[in-house]
C-alpha angles and dihedrals in degrees: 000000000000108000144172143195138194115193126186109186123184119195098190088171146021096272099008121092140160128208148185135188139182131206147194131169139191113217115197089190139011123204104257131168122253126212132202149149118265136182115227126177115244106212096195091048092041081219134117109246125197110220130178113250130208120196135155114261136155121284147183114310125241145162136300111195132174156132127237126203138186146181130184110181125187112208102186124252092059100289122114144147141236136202136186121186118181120188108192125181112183120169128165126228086233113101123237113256109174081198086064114064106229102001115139097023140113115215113223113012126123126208090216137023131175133175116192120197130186110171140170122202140173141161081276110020139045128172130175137177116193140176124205123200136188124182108227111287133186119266100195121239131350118234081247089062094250131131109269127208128180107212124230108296138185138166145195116228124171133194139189129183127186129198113215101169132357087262098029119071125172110207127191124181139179130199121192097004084174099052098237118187120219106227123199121206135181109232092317136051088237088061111077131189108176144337119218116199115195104172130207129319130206129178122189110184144154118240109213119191115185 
């Protein structure tokens, strides 16, 4: 990959900044999948079957653009915030081609990310709440050999720590306060393909330093 960044950071207070970056990358292979035709021996048939195989395999190379912006506020009295937007456009240069599982696409990227922070924090105390969001992305393929999507997905997780001692520290934390499914579709949202739920987690444990 050939790549390059440009990045334009403003600190407008001792713990408070902006930023902005920009991205591109040059990308010499994307990860595509391959099909062919493949004998196989059929035990219960005693015959030799052709059957289509799909496999990964490196493909044609393509772009990767974006834009990447973040704040950090102090807001005195030991609260702030914090926010992280990311814009990506990746395209391959493979065309698409809907005859062809998986040709055109770039597995993983998401159009739009964001990443939202309120904390509190002290000698003793520090608290933070936090979501996470991802815009769909695709998955690559399905065991089945179709096209997977993971639909847009966000989630709300929380965390508190309490010193109560320089070598002794509580922490409590929280993950997907909100009980937020991951859905899987084939090339439309109608189309699903599976819904994970994964519930609500919650870890209570004792920091020793020695």
């Amino acid at each position: 990959a050939n790549q390059f960044d440009a990045a334009w950071e403003f600190y407008f207070d001792d713990a408070s900044l902006f930023a902005v970056t920009l991205f591109y990358k040059d990308i010499e292979s994307y990860q595509t999948t391959a099909t062919s035709s493949q004998d196989f021996y059929d035990q219960q048939t005693s015959s030799w079957v052709t059957a289509t195989v799909s496999r990964p395999a490196n493909g044609e190379g393509g772009t990767t653009t974006g834009l990447e912006a973040s704040l950090q506020y102090d807001l005195g009295n030991g609260f702030g915030v914090s926010a992280n937007y990311t814009y990506t456009d990746a395209s391959a240069d493979e065309q698409r081609d809907t005859n062809q599982v998986g040709s055109g696409l770039v597995e993983g990227t998401s159009k739009n990310m964001l990443n939202l922070m309120a904390y509190y924090e002290n000698d003793a105390y520090q608290a933070r709440i936090m979501y996470n969001y991802r815009s769909d992305w695709y998955k690559g393929l399905h065991f089945n050999g179709d096209e997977l999507f993971n639909d847009a997905f966000g989630q709300w997780d929380a965390s508190a720590s309490y010193n109560v001692n320089e070598y002794v520290t509580l922490t409590l934390e929280a993950v997907n306060l909100t009980d937020e499914e991951i859905v899987e579709y084939n090339t439309n949202e109608e189309r699903i393909m599976s819904i994970y739920s994964n519930g609500r987690r919650y870890v209570a444990g004792i920091r020793v330093n020695f």
